[in-house]
N, C-alpha and C positions, 0 to 999 in steps of 0.2 A: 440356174444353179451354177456353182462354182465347176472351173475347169479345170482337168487336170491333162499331163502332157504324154500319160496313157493313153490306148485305142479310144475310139468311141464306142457310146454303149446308149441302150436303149431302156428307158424307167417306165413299169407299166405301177402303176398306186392304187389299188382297191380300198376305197377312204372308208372310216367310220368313225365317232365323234372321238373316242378314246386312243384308238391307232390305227398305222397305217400299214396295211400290208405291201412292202416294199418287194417289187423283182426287178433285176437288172440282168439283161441280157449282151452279151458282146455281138460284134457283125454277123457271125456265123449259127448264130442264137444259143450259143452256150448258156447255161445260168450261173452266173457270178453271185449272185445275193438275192436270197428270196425269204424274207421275216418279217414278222410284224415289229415292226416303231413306234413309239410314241409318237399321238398327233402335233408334231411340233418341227419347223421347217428348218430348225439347226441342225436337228437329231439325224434328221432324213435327209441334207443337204451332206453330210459328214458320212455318213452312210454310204449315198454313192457314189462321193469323190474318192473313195477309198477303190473303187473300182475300175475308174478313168473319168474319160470326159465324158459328159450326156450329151450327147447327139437331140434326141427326144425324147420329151416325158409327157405320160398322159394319164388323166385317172378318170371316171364315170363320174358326169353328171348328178349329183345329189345333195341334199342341203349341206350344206357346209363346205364341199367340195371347191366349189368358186372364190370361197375366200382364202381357203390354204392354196387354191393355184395364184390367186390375187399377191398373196405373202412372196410364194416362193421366184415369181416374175417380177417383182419389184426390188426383192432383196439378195436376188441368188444371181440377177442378170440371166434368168434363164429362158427355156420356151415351155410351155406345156399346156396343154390340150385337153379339154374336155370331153368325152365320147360320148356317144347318144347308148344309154342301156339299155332299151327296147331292141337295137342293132345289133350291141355286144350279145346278148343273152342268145340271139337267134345263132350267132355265129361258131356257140360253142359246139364240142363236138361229144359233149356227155351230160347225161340227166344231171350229173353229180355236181354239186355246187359247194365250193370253198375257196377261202379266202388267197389261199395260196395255188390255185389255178387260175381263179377267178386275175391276180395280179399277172401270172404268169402270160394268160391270153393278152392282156392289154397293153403289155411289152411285145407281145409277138407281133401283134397289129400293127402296134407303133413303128417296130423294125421292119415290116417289108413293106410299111405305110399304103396298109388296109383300113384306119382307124376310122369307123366311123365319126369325124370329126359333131361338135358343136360349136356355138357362138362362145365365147368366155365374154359375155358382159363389163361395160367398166363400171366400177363404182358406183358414178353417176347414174348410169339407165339403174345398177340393181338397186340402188334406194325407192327410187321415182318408182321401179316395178310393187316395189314392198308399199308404197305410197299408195298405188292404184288399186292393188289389191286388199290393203285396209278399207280403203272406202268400199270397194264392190260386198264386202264382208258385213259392213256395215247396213249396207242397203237391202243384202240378202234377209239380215234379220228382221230389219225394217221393216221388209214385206213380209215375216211371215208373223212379224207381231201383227199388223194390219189383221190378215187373214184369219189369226185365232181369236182378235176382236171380232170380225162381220161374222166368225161361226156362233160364236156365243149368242151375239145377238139374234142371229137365224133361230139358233136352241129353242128361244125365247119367244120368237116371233114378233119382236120388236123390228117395227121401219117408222120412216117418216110420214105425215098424212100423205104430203104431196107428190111429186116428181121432183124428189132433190138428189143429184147424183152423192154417191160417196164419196170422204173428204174434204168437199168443199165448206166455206165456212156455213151457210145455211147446217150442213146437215150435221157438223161440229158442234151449231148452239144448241138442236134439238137433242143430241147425243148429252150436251150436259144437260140441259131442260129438263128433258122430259126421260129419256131412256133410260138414265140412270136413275130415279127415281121409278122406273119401272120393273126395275129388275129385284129380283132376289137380296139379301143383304150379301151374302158369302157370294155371290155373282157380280154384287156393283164391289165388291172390294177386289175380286179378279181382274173386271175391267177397269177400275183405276188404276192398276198395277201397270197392264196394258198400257193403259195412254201414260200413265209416267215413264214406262219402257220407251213408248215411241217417239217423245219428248224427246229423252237423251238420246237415243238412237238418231234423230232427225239433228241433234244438236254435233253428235260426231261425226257426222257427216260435210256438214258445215265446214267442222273445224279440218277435216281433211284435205275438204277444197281449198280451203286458205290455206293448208302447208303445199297443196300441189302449185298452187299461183305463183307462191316463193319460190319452188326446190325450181320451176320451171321456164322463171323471168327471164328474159333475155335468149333463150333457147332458140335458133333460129329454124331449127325444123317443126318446132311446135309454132311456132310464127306463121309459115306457111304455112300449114297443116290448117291454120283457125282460117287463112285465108279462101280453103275452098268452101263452094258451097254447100249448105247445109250441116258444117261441121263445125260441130261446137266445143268446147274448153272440155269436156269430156273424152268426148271420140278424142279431140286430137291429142289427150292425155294416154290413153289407152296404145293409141295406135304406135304413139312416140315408144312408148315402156316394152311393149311385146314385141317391137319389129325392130327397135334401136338404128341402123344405119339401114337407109334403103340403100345404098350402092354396094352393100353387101353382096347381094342377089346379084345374079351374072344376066337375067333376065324377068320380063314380067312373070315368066308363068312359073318360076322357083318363087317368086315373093306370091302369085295366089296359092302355091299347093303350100307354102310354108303358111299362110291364116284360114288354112282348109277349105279351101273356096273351090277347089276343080274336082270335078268330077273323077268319081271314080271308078275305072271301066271294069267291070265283071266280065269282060268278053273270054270265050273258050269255042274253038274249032269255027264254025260257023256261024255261032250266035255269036252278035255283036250287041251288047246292054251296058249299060250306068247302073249303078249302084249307089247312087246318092253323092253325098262329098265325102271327100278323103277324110279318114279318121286320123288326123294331124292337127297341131298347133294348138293354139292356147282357145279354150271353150270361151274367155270371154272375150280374146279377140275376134272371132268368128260372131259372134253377139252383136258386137258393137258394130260390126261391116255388115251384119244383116238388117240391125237396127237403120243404119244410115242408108242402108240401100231401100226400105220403105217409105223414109224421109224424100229421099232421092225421086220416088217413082209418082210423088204427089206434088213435087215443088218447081221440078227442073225439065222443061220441056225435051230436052232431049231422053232422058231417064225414062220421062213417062211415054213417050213415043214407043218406045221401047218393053216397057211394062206391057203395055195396052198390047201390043204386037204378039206375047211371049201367050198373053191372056187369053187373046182370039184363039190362038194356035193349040188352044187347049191345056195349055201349064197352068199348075196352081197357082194361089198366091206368091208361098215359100219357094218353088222354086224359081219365079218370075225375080223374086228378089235376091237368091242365090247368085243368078244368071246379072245381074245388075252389080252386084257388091263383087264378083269375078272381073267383069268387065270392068269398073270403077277404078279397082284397085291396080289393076294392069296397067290403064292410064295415068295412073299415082304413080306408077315408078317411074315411067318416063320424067314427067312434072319436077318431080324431086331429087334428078339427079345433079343437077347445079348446086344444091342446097348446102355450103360451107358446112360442116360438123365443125360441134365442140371442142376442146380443145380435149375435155376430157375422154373422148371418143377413140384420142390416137393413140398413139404407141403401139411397144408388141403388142397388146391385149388383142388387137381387132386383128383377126384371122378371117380367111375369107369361108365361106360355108358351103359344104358341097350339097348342092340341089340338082 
């Protein structure tokens, strides 16, 4: 944001698509300006230069959010901050929820720099993220178009004579052979709906993977990323998009609790217990480092050492592989700390995260 040769002053922003609920506080936390704006980074750039200079500005994490601090950092020369609003919300100190408290807190945070910070993404990781979570969308439906085909067919009590697993092309020719001619009329017109659904769905899929190939060419932490074992153009698509800089992290164990991989301890007075994994970070990146940690415990001798150990000792499956994808990932941050970033990675944007 523009400077002015006024005190410094502190912008807390509670965004929504239409406006922006602006507060500005001076050093001593006076309130200078607290009104809604227009979503628009002249209006609200004009706004609090009229006040003095901003020190620091911050607004809550939420769609659209990223791209007006994107605006306001690129075109204002300013700083501003993302906040985690699971963190904000807990911090308030009333049931009452509005727009001009809601601003008011997040300038207060800002100024005695309490804010629960987040990552502000560059451009680059948020496309690739929107990238990665088109295709999981994609895949999602995929499978439940599958699923409401094999019910149907269950309905029906249509299978193959033999031992042919599902999907494969064997039980694909029988599906057209023979099952659709077995079914109901208004039921084989349902399941061809089905498989023309799973058709295109299998086809945009495709076509996602070829925009991630491109958006990802040249990328040197996806580079290394394909080169560990077991991890393929997927995982190392995913992992790139949700985690964006590993040197972020100040350590391993802030990069496992940020892709919810550590346990989480329920202890109280004397009883010492876990309660599973931390309820943190992105559901499919915890999928995908569970995914790999299976991969992991069947292919790579040391993994499976490990597996098998966790096994005897009485731990389930999921969490032998929890205890793997924790361990995995910890060794990953070491690994990756040499790893030159993008160019797109630098500048103000990249803030360090408190974990």
């Amino acid at each position: 944001m523009q400077q002015d040769s006024r005190g410094d002053v502190y912008v807390g922003m509670d965004y929504h698509k239409d406006n922006v609920q602006v507060c500005v506080l001076d050093a001593a936390g006076k309130v200078l300006l607290n009104r809604s704006l227009p979503n628009d980074r002249r209006t609200i750039t004009s706004a609090v230069a009229a006040t003095g200079m901003p020190r620091r500005a911050a607004m809550e994490a939420c769609g659209g959010a990223a791209h007006l601090a994107q605006e306001l950092v690129d075109h204002e020369q300013g700083s501003v901050e993302l906040a985690h609003p699971g963190y904000v919300n807990r911090m308030k100190q009333s049931p009452d929820k509005t727009d001009f408290s809601d601003a008011r807190l997040l300038a207060d945070l800002t100024r005695v720099g309490y804010l629960p910070r987040v990552w502000l993404a560059p451009p680059y990781l948020r496309e690739l993220r929107s990238l990665v979570r088109y295709r999981q969308q994609q895949v999602n439906y995929r499978r439940s178009v599958k699923l409401r085909l094999l019910a149907l067919l269950r309905e029906h009590r249509l299978r193959p004579g033999g031992p042919i697993r599902a999907w494969t092309r064997l039980w694909l020719r029988w599906l057209h052979e023979e099952g659709l001619a077995r079914l109901p009329e208004s039921c084989r017109w349902i399941l061809k709906r089905h498989l023309r659904a799973l058709m295109q769905s299998t086809e945009e899929v495709d076509a996602a993977e070829e925009r991630l190939r491109k958006h990802t060419h040249g990328d040197p932490v996806v580079e290394r990323l394909l080169g560990e074992p077991c991890v393929g153009e997927v995982t190392a698509w995913v992992l790139r998009a949700e985690i964006g800089r590993f040197d972020r992290f100040s350590r391993p164990k802030a990069l496992s609790r940020f892709c919810g991989l550590s346990p989480w301890n329920a202890s109280s007075g004397q009883r010492q217990a876990d309660a599973g994994l931390i309820k943190a970070g992105s559901n499919l990146l915890r999928a995908t480092l569970i995914e790999l940690a299976h991969r992991l415990g069947r292919c790579e001798p040391h993994w499976i050492e490990m597996n098998h150990r966790l096994r005897e000792a009485g731990k389930s499956g999921s969490v032998a592989a929890a205890a793997v994808a924790n361990r995995w990932v910890r060794g990953l941050w070491h690994r990756m700390q040499e790893i030159p970033m993008m160019a797109e990675d630098g500048g103000e944007l990249v803030s360090p995260v408190g974990a």
